[in-house]
N, C-alpha and C positions, 0 to 999 in steps of 0.2 A: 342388414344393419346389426350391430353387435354394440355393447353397451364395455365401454371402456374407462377404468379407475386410474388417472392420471395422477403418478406420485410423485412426490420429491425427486427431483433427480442429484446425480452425488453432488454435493454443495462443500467438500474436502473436509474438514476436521469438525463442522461445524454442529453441534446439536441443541434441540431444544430453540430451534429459530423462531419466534414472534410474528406473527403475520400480520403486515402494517397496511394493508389494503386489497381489496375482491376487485379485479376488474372486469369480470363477467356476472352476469345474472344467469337463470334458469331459464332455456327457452334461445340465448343468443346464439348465433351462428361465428365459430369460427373455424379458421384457417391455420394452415400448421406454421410453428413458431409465432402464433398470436399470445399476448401475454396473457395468462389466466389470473393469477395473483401475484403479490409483493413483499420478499419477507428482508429483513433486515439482523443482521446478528451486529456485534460488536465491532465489525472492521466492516460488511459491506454491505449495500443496500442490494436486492437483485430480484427480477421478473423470471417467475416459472413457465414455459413458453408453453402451449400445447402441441403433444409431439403427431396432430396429423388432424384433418379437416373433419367437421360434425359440429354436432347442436348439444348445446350445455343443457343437460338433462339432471344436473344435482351439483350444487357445491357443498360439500363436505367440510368446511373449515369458516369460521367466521374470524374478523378482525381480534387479534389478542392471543387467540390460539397459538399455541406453542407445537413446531411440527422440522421433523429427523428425517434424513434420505428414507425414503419408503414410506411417508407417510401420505394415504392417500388427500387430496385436495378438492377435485372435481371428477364427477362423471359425466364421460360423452358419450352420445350416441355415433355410432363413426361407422365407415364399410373398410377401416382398416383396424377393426376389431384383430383380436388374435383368435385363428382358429381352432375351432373345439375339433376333440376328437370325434370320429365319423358315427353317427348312431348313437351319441353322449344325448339324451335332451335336457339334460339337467346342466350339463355345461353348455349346450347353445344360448340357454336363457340366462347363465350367471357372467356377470360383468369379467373383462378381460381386463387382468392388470399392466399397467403398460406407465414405463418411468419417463417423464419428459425430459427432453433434451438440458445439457448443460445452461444452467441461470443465464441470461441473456443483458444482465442491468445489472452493473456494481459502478456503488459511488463510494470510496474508500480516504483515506485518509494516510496521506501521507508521508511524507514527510521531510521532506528534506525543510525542511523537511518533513517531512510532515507524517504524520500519521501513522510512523509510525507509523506505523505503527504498528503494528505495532508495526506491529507489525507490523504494516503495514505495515502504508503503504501501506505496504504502504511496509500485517508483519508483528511477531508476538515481542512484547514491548519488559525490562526490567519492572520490577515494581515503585510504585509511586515514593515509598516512605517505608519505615520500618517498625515493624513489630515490638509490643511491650517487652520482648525481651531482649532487644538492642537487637537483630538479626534481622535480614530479610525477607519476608514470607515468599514461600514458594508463589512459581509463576504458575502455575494451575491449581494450588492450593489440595493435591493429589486426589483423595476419593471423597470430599465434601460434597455433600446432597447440598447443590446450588445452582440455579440458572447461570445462562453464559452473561446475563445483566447482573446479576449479584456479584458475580467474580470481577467483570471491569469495572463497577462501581468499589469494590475492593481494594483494586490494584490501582484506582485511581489515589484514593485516600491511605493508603500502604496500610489496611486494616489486613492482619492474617486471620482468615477464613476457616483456619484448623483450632484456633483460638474459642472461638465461637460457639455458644450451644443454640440452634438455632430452636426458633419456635413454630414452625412452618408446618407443615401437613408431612407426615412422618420424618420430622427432625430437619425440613428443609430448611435454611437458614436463608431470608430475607432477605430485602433493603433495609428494612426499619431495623434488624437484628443489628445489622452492618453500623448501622447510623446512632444503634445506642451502643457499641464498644467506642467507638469513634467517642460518644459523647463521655462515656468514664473515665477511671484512673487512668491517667496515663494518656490524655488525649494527645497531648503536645508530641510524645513522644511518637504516637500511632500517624496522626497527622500529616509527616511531610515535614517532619524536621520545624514545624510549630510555626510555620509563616502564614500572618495575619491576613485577612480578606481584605482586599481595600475598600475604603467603607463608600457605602451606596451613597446617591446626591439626586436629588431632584434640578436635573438641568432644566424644565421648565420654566424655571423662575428666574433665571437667566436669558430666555428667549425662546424664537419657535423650535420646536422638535420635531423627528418622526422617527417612530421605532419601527424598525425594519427584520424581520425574523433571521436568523442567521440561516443559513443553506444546511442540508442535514449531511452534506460534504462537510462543511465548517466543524458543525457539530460534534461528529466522529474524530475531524485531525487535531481539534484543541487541544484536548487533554492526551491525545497522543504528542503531541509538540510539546505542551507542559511537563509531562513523563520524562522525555528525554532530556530536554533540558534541565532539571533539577536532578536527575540521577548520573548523567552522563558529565564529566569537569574538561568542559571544551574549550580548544585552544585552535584558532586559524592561523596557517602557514601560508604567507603571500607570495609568488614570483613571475614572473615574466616570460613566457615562450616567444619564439621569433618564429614567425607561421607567414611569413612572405611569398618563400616558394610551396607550401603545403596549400596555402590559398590559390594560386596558380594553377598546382596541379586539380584542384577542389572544384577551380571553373570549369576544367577541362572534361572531368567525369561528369561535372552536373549541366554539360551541352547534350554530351547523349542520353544521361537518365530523361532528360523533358521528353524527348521524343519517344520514350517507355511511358511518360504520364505519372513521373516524380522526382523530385529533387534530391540531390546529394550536398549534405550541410553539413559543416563542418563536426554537429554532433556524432558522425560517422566515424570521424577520424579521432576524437577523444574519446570512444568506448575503445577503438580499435588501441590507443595510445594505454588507457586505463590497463588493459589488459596486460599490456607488454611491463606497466609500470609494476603491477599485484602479481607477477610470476619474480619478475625480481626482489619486490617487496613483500613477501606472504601475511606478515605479521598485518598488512591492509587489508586483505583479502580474510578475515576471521572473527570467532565472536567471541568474545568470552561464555565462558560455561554459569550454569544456575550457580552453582555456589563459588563461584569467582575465586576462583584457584585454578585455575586452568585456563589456557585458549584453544580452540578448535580451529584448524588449520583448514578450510575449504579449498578443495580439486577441483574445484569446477567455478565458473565465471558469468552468472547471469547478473547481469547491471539494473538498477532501476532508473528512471531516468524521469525527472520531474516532468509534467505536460500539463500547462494551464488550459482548467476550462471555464466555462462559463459560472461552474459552482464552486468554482475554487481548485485547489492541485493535486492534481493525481499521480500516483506512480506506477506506471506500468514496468515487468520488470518485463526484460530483454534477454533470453537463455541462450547459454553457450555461444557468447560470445567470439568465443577464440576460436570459433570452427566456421566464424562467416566473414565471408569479403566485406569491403565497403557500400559496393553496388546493393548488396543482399540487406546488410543491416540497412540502410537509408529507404529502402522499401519495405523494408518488415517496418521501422520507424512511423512511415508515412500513414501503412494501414493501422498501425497502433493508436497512432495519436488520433486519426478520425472517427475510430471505435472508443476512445477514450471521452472524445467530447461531445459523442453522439449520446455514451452512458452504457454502450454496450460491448463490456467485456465481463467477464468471471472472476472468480475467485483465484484461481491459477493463476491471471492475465499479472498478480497482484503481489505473488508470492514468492520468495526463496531469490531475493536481491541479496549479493555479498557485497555490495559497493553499489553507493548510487552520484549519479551526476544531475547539478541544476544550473540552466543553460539561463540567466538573462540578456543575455550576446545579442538580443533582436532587439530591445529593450533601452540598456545603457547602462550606467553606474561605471565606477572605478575597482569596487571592492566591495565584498558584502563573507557574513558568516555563515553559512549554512549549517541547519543543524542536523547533526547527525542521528541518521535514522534507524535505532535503533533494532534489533540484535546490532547493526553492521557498528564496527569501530570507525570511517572514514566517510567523508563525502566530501566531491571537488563540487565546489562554484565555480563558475565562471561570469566575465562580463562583456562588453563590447572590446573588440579590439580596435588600436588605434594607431595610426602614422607615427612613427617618435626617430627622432637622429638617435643614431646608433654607433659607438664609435668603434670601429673595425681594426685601431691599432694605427691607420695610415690617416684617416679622415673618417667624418660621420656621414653615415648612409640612411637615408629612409628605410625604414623597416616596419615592420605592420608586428605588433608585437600584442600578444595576447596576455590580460592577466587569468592568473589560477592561483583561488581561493582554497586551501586544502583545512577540512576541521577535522579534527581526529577526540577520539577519548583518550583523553590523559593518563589513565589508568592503564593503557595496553601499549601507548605508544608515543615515543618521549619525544624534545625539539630535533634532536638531531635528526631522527633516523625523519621526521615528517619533512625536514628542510630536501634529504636526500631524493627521498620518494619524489616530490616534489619537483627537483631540479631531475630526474629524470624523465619523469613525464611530461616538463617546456622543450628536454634534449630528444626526446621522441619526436614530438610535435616540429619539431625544427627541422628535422630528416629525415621525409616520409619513409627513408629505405627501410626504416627501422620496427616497421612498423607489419612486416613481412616475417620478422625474425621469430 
């Protein structure tokens, strides 16, 4: 048996992660990929899994702890220790270090839209409001000595963090530092553009209540939803695709996918449609740059794609689009969304959406706004589609016509060019042939 120091494993850009729960004690038995703790950064919640079977012989980290890829967590006692070298007895007895597998749990935020957020998504998100000197604070506020909770507490409230002398344990700069620039000269202007809280009410006195805690999914996508919303000047473009014979063809593939053990739906053919729409439209496909003079033109095509769960909405993004069939997407889909609602996907599962899509198609409505989720400039909604006469020029024909909701940022892309994009992603939809090209 060999004693092994189970550490962070790569958790992508994240540092200085909060550990918001021990799920093992000293003494328990587990099994590999069992969740040993629970840490939470600013876009996602996620379980460090243990990478191989033994008995919890030391937790190293208590709840609050602040902890970085490589930092140790627990020791196990395991017979998949890592072997010392031959005749060492000074390393047979010292703990092997060994990094657990990729986080197993992320609850994220995002946004169509959600969450943003930022990234989310969910995804790293503009800033909340503007600095006392009329400018925007940078998005990671460059080498400021600050947790990764002091910076989105920052960027919620558009306090700029390079601003600040902080008072922390060597120069670290706070919450409370954060909350008294907020509260000085100039608050109105630091604030978010000076918009007032709506004021609290005791609904008691009104009738029965019950306070119900909001989901720490919630929790995450709000102010990534509010972020975008008040930074982003959104406008939806509405029209109609004729998906008659695309449906047809849509039953046709999803008789054989059953008998593989998964469905082909129609959100197959709108990533597929998307794609064809953002190579002819690029200015959809890009973000604007930090200091907003520039756009970044993205080559490559991974979608995020809203998926209701039971804690509220997630966005998994969906990479390289343009290099999978229909068949392929609508099974990559199917395992996403039940790793989605299960609560087990990563940080990756979440990131580097250039465009995302929210499907209420199973649902209903006529028309709704999606908000766009931030870096990305675009997101199509969609809703139920429905039987409507259609008139062919000679007579009107039933036709099963689908609407698409297009919101874009005003700022990068004007009515026209959204009405254009738009009318060729219904003329896609309309002839699956095009959808090849």
């Amino acid at each position: 048996m060999s004693l092994i120091d189970v550490k962070v494993p790569d958790i992508g850009d994240f540092q200085d992660i909060p550990v918001i729960e021990i799920l093992v004690k000293p003494g328990d038995e587990v099994s590999p990929e069992d969740p040993l703790v629970s840490l939470e950064s600013d876009k996602a919640t996620m379980e460090v899994p243990s990478p191989a079977a033994g008995k919890v012989v030391e937790v190293l980290v208590s709840v609050g702890d602040k902890v970085s890829q490589g930092s140790p967590i627990v020791r196990l006692e395991s017979e998949a220790g890592v072997a010392s070298s031959a005749g060492d007895d000074k390393a047979q007895s010292a703990p092997a270090s060994v990094s657990a597998p990729g986080p197993q749990k992320t609850a994220t935020a995002a946004s169509p839209a959600p969450a943003p957020a930022s990234p989310p998504a969910a995804v790293p998100l503009t800033p909340g409001g503007v600095a006392a000197s009329g400018l925007p604070p940078p998005m990671d506020f460059g080498n400021v000595h600050a947790s990764p909770s002091v910076r989105r507490l920052a960027r919620e409230l558009g306090v700029d963090l390079t601003q600040i002398t902080g008072t922390g344990e060597k120069g670290r700069v706070t919450k409370d530092d954060v909350k008294r620039a907020l509260a000085g000269a100039g608050a109105a202007a630091i604030s978010g553009r000076g918009i007032p809280d709506i004021p609290a009410q005791d609904f008691s006195k009104f009738g029965e209540i019950e306070t119900v805690p909001l989901t720490r999914l919630r929790k995450l996508s709000g102010p990534a939803l509010h972020r975008a919303w008040l930074n982003i000047p959104h406008v939806t473009h509405t029209d109609e695709a004729d998906i008659t014979d695309l449906e047809n063809y849509r039953k046709t593939l999803d008789a054989a996918a059953r008998e593989k053990g998964f469905r082909v739906t129609l959100l197959a053919f709108l990533m597929k449609a998307a794609v064809v729409s953002l190579k002819a439209y690029p200015t959809f496909n890009a973000s604007l740059s930090p200091s907003k003079d520039a756009l970044i033109l993205k080559k490559y095509y991974n979608l995020g794609i809203a998926v209701d769960t039971p804690d509220g909405l997630v966005v998994p993004v969906i990479k390289d689009v343009d290099r999978k069939g229909i068949m392929e997407l609508s099974q990559e889909m199917a395992e996403v969304s039940a790793r989605m609602r299960e609560g087990k996907i990563t940080p990756a599962d979440i990131q580097g959406a250039t465009f995302s899509i929210s499907s209420l198609g199973g649902i209903g409505g006529t028309s709704f706004t999606p908000i766009v989720n931030a870096p990305e400039v675009a997101i199509l909604g969609v809703v139920r589609a429905t039987m409507k006469p259609v008139w062919n020029g000679e007579e009107f024909k039933p036709r099963l016509m689908l609407p698409l909701c297009v919101s874009y940022d005003h700022r990068v892309i004007d009515g026209a060019l959204a009405a254009r994009f738009t009318r060729k992603f219904a003329d896609v939809l309309a002839d699956v042939r095009q959808l090849i090209l």
